[in-house]
Structures are given as C-alpha cells and as structure tokens.
C-alpha positions as CSV (number, residue, x, y, z in Angstrom):
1,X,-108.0,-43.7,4.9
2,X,-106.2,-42.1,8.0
3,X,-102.6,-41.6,8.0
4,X,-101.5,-43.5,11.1
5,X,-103.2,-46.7,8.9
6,X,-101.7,-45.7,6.1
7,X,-98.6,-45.9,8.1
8,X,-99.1,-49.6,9.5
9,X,-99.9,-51.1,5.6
10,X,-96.6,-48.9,4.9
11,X,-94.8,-51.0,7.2
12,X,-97.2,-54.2,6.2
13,X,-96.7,-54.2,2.5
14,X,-92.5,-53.5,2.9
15,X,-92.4,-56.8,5.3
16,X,-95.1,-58.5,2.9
17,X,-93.0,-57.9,-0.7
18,X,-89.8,-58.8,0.9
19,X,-91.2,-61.9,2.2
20,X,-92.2,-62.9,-1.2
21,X,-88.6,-62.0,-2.5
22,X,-89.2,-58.9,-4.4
23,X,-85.4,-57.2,-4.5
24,X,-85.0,-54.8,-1.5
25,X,-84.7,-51.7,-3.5
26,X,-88.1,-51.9,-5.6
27,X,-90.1,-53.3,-2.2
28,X,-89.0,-49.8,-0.8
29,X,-90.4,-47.9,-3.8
30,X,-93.3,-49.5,-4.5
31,X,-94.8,-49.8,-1.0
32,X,-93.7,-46.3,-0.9
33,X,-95.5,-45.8,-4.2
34,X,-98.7,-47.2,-3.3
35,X,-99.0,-46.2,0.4
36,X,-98.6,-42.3,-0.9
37,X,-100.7,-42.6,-3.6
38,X,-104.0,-43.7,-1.5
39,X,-102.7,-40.4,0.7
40,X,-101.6,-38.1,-1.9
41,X,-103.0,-39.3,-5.7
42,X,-100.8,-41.0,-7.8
43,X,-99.0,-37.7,-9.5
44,X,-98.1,-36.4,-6.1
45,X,-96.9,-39.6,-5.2
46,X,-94.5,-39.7,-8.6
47,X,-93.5,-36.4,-7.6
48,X,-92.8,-37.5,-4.5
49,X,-90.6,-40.4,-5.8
50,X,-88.8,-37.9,-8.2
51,X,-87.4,-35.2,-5.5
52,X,-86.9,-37.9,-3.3
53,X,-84.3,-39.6,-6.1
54,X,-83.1,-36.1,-6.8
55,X,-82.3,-34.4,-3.8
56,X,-81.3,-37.5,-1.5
57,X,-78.7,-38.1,-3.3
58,X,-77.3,-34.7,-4.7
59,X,-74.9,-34.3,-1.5
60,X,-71.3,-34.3,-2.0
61,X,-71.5,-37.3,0.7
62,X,-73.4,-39.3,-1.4
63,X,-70.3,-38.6,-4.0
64,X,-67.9,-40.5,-1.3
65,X,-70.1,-44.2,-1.4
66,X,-69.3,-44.8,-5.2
67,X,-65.4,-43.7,-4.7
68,X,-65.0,-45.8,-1.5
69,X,-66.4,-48.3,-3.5
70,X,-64.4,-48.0,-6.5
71,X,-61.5,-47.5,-3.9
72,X,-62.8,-51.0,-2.7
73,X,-62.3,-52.9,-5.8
74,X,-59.0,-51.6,-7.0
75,X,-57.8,-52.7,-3.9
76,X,-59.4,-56.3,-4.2
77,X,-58.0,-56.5,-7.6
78,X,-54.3,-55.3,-7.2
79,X,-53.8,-58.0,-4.4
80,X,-53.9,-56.4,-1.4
81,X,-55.6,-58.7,0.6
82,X,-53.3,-60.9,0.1
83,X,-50.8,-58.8,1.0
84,X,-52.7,-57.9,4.2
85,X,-53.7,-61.8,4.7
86,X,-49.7,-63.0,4.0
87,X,-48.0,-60.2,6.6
88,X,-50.4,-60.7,9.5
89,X,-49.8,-64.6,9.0
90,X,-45.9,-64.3,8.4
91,X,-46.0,-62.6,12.3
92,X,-48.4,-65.0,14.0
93,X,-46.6,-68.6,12.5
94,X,-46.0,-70.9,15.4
95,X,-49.1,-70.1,17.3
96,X,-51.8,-72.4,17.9
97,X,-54.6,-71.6,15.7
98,X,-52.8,-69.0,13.8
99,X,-54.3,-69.1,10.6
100,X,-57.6,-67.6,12.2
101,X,-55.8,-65.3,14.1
102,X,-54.2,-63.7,10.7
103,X,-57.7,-64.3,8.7
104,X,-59.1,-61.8,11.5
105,X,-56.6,-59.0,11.6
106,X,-56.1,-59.7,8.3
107,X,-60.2,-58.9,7.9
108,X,-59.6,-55.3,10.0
109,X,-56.7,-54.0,8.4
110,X,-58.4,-54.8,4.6
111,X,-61.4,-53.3,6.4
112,X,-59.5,-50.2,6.2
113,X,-59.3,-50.2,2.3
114,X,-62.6,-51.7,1.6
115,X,-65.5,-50.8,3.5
116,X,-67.2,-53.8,2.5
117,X,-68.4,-56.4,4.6
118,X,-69.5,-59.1,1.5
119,X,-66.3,-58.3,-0.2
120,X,-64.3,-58.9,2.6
121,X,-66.0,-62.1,3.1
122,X,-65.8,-63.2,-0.3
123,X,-62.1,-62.4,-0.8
124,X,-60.8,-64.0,2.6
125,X,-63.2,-66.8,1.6
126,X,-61.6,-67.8,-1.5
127,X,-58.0,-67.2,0.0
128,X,-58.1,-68.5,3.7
129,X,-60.3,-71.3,3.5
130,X,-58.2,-73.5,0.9
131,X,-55.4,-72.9,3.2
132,X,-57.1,-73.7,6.3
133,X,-58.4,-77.2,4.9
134,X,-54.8,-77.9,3.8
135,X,-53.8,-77.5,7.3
136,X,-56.4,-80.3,8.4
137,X,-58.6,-77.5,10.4
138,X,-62.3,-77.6,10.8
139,X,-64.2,-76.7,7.9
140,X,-67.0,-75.2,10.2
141,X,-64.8,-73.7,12.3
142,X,-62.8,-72.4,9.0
143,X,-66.0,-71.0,7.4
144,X,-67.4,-69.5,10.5
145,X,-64.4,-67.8,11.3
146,X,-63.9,-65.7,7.9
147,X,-67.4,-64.9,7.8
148,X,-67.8,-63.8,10.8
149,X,-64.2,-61.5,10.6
150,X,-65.4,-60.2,7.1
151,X,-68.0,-57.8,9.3
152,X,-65.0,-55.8,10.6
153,X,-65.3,-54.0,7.0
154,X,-68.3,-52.4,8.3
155,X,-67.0,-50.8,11.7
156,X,-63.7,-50.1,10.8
157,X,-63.5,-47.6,8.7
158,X,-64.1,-45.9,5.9
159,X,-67.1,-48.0,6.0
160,X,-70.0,-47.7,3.3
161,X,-73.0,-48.4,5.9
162,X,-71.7,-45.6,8.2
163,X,-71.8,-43.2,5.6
164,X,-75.7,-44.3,5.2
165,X,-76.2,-43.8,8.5
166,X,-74.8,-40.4,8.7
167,X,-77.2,-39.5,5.4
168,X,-80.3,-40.9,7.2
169,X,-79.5,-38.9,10.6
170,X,-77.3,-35.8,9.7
171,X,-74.4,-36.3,11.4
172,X,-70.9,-36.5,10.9
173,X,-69.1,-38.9,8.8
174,X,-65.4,-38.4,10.2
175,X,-67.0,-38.4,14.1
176,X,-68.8,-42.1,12.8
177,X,-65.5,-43.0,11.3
178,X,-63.7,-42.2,14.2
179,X,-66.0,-44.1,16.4
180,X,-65.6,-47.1,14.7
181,X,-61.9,-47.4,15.3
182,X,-62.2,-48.6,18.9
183,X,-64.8,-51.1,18.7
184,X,-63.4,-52.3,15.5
185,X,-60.0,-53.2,17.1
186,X,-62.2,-54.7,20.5
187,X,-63.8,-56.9,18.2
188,X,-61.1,-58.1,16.2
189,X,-59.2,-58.6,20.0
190,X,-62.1,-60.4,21.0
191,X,-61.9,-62.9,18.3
192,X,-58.5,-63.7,18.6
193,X,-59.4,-64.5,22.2
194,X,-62.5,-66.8,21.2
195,X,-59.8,-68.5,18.8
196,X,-57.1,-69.3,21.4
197,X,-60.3,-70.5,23.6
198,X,-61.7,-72.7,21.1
199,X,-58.6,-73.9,19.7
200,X,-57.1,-74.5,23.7
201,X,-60.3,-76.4,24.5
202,X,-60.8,-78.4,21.8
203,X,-57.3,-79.3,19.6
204,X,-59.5,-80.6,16.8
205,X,-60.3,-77.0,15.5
206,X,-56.8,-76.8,14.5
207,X,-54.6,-79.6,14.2
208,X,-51.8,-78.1,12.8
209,X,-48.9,-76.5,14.7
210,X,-48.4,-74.0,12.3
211,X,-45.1,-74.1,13.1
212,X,-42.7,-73.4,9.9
213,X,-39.4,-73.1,9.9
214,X,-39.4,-69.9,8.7
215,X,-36.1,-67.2,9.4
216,X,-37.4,-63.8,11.3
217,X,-35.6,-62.1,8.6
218,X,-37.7,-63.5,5.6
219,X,-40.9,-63.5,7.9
220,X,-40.0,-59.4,8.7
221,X,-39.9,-58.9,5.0
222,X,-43.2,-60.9,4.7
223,X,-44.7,-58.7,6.9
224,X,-43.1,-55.6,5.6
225,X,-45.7,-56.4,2.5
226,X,-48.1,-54.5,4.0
227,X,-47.2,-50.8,3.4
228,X,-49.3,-50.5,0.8
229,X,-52.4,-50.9,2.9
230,X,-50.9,-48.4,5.5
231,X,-50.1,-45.7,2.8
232,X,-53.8,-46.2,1.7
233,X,-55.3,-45.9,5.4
234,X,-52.9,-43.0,6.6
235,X,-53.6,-40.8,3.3
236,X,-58.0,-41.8,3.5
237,X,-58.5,-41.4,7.6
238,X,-55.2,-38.8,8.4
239,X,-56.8,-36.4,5.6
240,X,-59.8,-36.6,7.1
241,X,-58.8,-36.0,10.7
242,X,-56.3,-33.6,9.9
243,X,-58.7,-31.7,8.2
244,X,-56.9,-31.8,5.1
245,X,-59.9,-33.5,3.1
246,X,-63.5,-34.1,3.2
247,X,-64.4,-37.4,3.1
248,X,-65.6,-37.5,-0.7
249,X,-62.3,-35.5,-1.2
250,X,-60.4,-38.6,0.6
251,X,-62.3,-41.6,-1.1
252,X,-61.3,-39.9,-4.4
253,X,-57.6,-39.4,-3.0
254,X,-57.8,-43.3,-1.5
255,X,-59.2,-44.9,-4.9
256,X,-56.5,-42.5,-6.6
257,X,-53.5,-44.0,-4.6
258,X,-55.2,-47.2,-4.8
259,X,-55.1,-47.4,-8.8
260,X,-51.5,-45.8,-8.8
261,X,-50.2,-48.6,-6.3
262,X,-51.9,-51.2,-7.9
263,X,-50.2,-50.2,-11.4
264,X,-46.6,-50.0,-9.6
265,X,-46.9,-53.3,-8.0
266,X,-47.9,-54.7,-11.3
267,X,-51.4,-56.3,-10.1
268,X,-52.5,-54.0,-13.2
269,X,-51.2,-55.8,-16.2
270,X,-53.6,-54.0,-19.0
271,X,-56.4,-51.7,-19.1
272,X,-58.9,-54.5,-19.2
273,X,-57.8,-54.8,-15.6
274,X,-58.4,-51.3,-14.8
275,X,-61.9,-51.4,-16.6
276,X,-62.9,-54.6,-15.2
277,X,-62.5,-53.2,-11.2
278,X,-64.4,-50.3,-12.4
279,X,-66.9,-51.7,-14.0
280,X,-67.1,-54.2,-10.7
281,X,-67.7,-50.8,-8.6
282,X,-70.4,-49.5,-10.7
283,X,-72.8,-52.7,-11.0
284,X,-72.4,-52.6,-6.7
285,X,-72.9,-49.0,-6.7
286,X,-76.5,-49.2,-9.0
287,X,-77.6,-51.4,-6.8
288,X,-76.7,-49.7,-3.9
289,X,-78.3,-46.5,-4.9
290,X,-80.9,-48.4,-5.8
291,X,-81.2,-49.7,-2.2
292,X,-80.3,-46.2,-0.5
293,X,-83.2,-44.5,-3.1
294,X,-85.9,-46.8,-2.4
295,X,-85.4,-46.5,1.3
296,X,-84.7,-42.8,1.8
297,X,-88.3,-42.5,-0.6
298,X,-89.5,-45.0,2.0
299,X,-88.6,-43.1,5.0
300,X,-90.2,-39.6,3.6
301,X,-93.2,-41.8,3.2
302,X,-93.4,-43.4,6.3
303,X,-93.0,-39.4,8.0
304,X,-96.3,-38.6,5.9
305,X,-98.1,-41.0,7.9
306,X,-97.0,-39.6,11.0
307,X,-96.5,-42.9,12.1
308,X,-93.0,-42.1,13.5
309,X,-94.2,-38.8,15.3
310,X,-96.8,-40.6,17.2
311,X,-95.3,-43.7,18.1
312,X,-91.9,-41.9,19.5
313,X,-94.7,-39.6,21.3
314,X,-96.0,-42.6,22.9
315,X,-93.1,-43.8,23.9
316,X,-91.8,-40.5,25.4
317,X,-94.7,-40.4,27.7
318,X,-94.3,-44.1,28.8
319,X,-93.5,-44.4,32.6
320,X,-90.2,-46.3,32.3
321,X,-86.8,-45.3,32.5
322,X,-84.7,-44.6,29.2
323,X,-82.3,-47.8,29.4
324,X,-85.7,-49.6,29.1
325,X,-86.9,-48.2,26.0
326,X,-82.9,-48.2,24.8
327,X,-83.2,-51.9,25.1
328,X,-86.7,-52.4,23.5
329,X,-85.2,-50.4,20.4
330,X,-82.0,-53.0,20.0
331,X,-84.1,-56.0,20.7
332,X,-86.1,-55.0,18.1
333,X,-82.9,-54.2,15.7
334,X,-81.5,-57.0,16.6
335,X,-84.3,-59.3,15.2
336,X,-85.2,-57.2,12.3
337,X,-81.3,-57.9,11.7
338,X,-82.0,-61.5,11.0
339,X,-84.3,-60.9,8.6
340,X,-83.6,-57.5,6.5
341,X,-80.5,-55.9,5.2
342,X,-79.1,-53.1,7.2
343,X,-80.2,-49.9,5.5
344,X,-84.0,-51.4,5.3
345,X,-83.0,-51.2,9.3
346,X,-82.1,-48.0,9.0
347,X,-85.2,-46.5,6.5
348,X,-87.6,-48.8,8.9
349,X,-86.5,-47.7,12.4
350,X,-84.6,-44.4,12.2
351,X,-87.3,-42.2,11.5
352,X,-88.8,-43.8,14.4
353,X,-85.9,-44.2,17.2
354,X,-83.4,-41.3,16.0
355,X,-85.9,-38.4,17.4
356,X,-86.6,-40.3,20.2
357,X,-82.9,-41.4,21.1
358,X,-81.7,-38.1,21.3
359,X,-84.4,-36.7,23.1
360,X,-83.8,-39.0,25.5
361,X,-80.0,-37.5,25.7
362,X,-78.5,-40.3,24.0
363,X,-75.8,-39.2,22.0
364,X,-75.9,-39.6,18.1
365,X,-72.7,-40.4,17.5
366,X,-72.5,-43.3,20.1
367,X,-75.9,-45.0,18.5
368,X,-74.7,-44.7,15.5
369,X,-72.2,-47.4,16.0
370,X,-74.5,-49.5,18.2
371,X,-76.5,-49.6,15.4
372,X,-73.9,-51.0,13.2
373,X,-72.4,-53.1,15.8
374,X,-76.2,-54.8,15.5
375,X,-76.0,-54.8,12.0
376,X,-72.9,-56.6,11.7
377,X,-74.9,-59.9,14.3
378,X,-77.4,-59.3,11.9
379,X,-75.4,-60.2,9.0
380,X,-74.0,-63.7,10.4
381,X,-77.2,-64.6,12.0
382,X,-79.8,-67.2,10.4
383,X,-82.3,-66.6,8.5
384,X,-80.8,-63.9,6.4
385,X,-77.0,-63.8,7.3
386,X,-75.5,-62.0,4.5
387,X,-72.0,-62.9,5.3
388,X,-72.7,-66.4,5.4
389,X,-74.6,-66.6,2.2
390,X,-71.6,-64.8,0.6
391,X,-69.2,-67.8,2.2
392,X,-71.5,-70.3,0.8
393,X,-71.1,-68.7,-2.8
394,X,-67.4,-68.7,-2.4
395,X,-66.6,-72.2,-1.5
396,X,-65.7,-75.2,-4.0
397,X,-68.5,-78.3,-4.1
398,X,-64.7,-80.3,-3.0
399,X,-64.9,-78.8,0.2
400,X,-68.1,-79.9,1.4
401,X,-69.4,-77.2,3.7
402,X,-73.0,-76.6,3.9
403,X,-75.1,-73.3,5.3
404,X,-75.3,-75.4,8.3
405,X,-72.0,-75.9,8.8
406,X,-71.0,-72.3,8.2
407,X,-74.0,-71.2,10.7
408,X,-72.7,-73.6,13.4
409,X,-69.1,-72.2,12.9
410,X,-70.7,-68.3,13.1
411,X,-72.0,-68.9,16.9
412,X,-68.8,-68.6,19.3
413,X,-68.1,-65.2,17.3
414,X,-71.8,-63.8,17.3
415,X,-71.8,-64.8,21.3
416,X,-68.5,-61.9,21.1
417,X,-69.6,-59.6,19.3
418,X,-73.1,-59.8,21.9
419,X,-70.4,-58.9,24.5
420,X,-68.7,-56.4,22.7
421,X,-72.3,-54.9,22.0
422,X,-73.0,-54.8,25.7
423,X,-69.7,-53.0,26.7
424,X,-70.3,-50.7,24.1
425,X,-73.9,-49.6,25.7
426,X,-72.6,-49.7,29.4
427,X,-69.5,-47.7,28.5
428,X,-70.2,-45.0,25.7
429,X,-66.6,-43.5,25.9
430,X,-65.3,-46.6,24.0
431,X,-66.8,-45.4,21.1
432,X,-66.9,-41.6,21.9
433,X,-63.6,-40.7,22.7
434,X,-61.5,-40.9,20.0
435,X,-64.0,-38.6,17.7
436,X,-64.0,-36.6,20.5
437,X,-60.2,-36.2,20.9
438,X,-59.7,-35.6,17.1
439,X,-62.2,-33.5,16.5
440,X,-63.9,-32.5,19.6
C-alpha cells in the first residue's frame, strides 16, 4: 500500500468510527493504530503509540490544562458564578432584556476563571434559565442565549482549547491568551446588541421590565461581589503578562487562590467539598488527555503518510490568490465544526493548513484564534452542537424546552459571531495587537 492511500483510509476510518459513535479519543488511536500498522508492522506502530503518549505530553504546558481545570472547578464549586451572574445583573436591572445581558457578561467574566465552554454552559444553565422562565421570557430565546454565551469560556482566557492549539502548532500560550481578549469582549458586545435588537423588535422575548426597586447603594454592594473573580483574573493573566509566571506556574497560582477564596467565603464547608471538585477535575482531565493523546498520535500518523506534505504542496502551486485558499480552509472548518469536536479539528486540519498558512505569510498567532472563533460556531451549530447538548442536559422536564427549541434560540447569536468572524479576518490587528503591545 502507498502512503498517500494510506493517508486517505487515515482520514476514512477516523470519519467512519466516529460516525458509528466510537468515543473520540479511541477513534483517534485506533485508526491511528491500524493505518501505521499496514505502513509500519504492528510493533512499530505500538511503538509509535507509546512515544507519541510519552513525549506529547511531557511538556510543562501540558502541566497547565489539568490545573486550569482544577482552577475551573474550585471556582464552579465555591460560587463564583453566581457571584459573577448576581453583580453583572445588580448593574444592568431596569433595562429591557436585562437578564440576557448579565447571563452574557456574566458568561465572559466566569470565562476568565474557567476556561470551559461546557462548564460554563452547564452552570449558567442551571442558574439563569429558572430565573428567566420566572420572568415570563422565552424559553427558546432563554436557552439559546446561555448556550450560545457559554462559548466565551473558550476565547477569553485562560482557555483550555487555546492551550491545545498552542501544543499542536508551537506557539505561544500568553500571545494566544492575549489574542483572545479582544474578540472575546467584541463578541460578548455583540450579543448584548443582538439582545437589545431582538428584545426591541419583538417584546415577547422578554416581557418583563426587569425593573426592581432596588437602592444604588445595595445594588453597588451587589455588584461589589465580584472581586473575587477579579483577584483570580489579575493574579492568572497579570503574572503571565508581567512575566512574573509561566502559564503552568499561573494555573497553579489561579487554582491556589481559587481553593483559598473558596475556603474564606465559606463555599468549602468540609473536605468532601474540596475532594469532590477535585475529583470533578480529574475525571474531565482523563478524558481530555485521552482526547489530546489520541489526536496528537493521530496527527504523527497522518505526517507518515505524507498526506499533509503533498496536499499543502498542491495547494501552494494552485494559481489563486491566498484569501482564496484562506477561505477554502475556514469553509472547510467551519463544517467539520458541525460535526467533530474541536481538537479532532485541530489533529485533522492542522497538520495540513498550519505549514501552509504561514507560508502563505499568515500570521500564527492571528489563525490561531480564527480557528477558535470557528470552533466556538461549531459548538452551537446542529448536528453536533456541544453547547446545546450540554443545555439540553441541564434543563428540568418542567420547563419544556426541546433540542429544537434551544437550536432555534442558538441562530441570531451564531449569525454574530459569523460577523465577528469576518472582522476578525479583514482586520488582523483586532486580534494581534494587544499580544503585540504586551509582549511584542
């Protein structure tokens, strides 16, 4: 068998036993598995599999995933969403619609603390929506809303998936960080307009006034609630910038702080508390090292093939300008998005487009977050919407809201972040001058 085949029943056989609903992680390995086997014999493709588990992972950055994580969890368990969720509403009462404008910022500035896009989802879901459908508003509208504003975990950061990418392509993890800030704020903007649209247009979304007769003094001290979250962003991303910390060395400062504040607050009542969150972290970081394993294994044996070599060859000598091929490669993200989970994306396509890209003069950096700016659509679009399967989990059988529903509630916010997307790629300074002014 030649090795460009080999490479196509690579690609084949992933698509084939994810179809079938084989768990991402072992579709990775054992098309990887077989695919080097028929090229290499079956010990060298063990082998293979061993160094690839060994020495993909044994980076100090790969140290920083299971400590954001664990950062992650502390802070969904001592409240802080809550507190992040109760101080953006306390300052946007009286506005039309205000509930999904605090359920958004409330999203980005948890995003700060969690990195997690499902978690995010899932803890907004079980908090915002009850309130919502006491307030008489939507329940599509409701449920489309927080799922779509849980994927500001994954741009803002520290954000787990841009750690990922920064394994798969060798770049920087505080430049990606810092890259995300922009759009991350853009998008949350965005949404807040899309709100006041939908909410202006059609009064239905959101009956209620909000308005509650609420003093400025008590809804300053409501608001005040959130220095926790600050303390935890300021210590994570100023270490970083400043230089102060690497980023493993800040996720294990930020899950520190995290534990310490979560204890003086009293969200901590008992160890069992303590052990719980942890043990929370660890089952999400097996299976994400599972998932990360499986795909890095996948990409080393999708390079054996050559497959990636020649097909970014081909498309260096095509006759077209670079925008055009740019455009083919996010078309092609962007569909793969509604059917595979992001770092499948990434093990699939980056072996393929990075070389390519940046031969091209695109800059790393700047892809980087258009990549996870297409992840994110990808996650609240049909047929495999992440977010919206993690909103579906969330919400009572009282309530009443299919898939559907939630789908049809996703769409106004997947049309912004499309237009955030395209401003992005037309203007690469919105995501490339910040890392550029911290850290040149």
């Amino acid at each position: 068998m030649d090795f460009l085949t080999a490479g196509i029943i690579c690609i084949g056989l992933l698509l084939f036993l994810m179809a079938i609903g084989l768990q991402i992680g072992l579709s990775f390995i054992l098309s990887g598995v077989v695919v080097s086997a028929l090229l290499l014999g079956m010990h060298s493709s063990l082998s293979l599999l061993g160094q690839a588990t060994y020495f993909s992972i044994a980076t100090p950055t790969w140290a920083s995933i299971p400590l954001f994580i664990l950062m992650g969890a502390f802070a969904a368990s001592s409240g802080l969403a809550r507190r992040a969720y109760s101080a953006v509403y306390a300052m946007s009462m009286g506005i039309k619609g205000s509930l999904g404008i605090a359920t958004c910022f409330s999203c980005a500035v948890f995003g700060a603390v969690s990195g997690s896009s499902l978690a995010t989802t899932a803890i907004f879901g079980k908090m915002a929506l009850p309130e919502m459908n006491r307030l008489n508003y939507d329940k599509s509208f409701s449920a489309g809303c927080i799922a779509s504003a849980g994927t500001f975990a994954s741009m803002i950061p520290p954000s787990t998936m841009m750690i990922i990418y920064a394994l798969f392509t060798q770049q920087s993890v505080g430049k990606l960080f810092a890259a995300g800030v922009v759009p991350g704020l853009m998008t949350a903007i965005g949404y807040i307009l899309v709100i006041r649209y939908m909410v202006k247009r059609n009064p239905k979304l959101a009956p209620s006034p909000d308005e509650i007769t609420i003093p400025r003094k008590e809804r300053m001290k409501e608001a005040g609630k959130v220095w926790p979250v600050a303390i935890i962003a300021v210590a994570v991303l100023g270490g970083i910038y400043s230089g102060y910390f690497t980023p493993t060395e800040a996720a294990a400062v930020g899950a520190l702080i995290t534990l310490v504040l979560g204890i003086a607050l009293g969200a901590f009542h008992k160890l069992g508390d303590v052990s719980q969150a942890m043990k929370e972290s660890a089952n999400t970081t097996a299976m994400l090292f599972l998932v990360n394993i499986g795909a890095l294994f996948y990409s080393r044996t999708l390079a054996i093939t050559r497959l990636p070599v020649e097909l970014t060859n081909s498309l260096q000598h095509m006759n077209v300008p670079p925008i055009v091929i740019l455009i083919g490669i996010l078309v092609i993200m962007f569909l793969l998005g509604m059917i595979m989970v992001p770092v499948g994306i990434y093990a699939l396509l980056l072996p393929i487009v990075f070389p390519l890209l940046t031969s091209l003069g695109y800059d790393p950096i700047w892809f980087g977050v258009i990549a996870l700016k297409l992840t994110e659509i990808g996650s609240i679009t049909p047929p495999v919407g992440l977010n919206a399967f993690a909103m579906k989990g969330v919400i009572s059988k009282e309530m009443n809201i299919s898939l559907e529903d939630i789908f049809k509630g996703i769409w106004p916010f997947c049309l912004c972040e499309l237009g955030i997307l395209v401003l992005l790629v037309m203007f690469p300074q919105l995501s490339l001058w910040l890392p550029n002014l911290l850290l040149g």
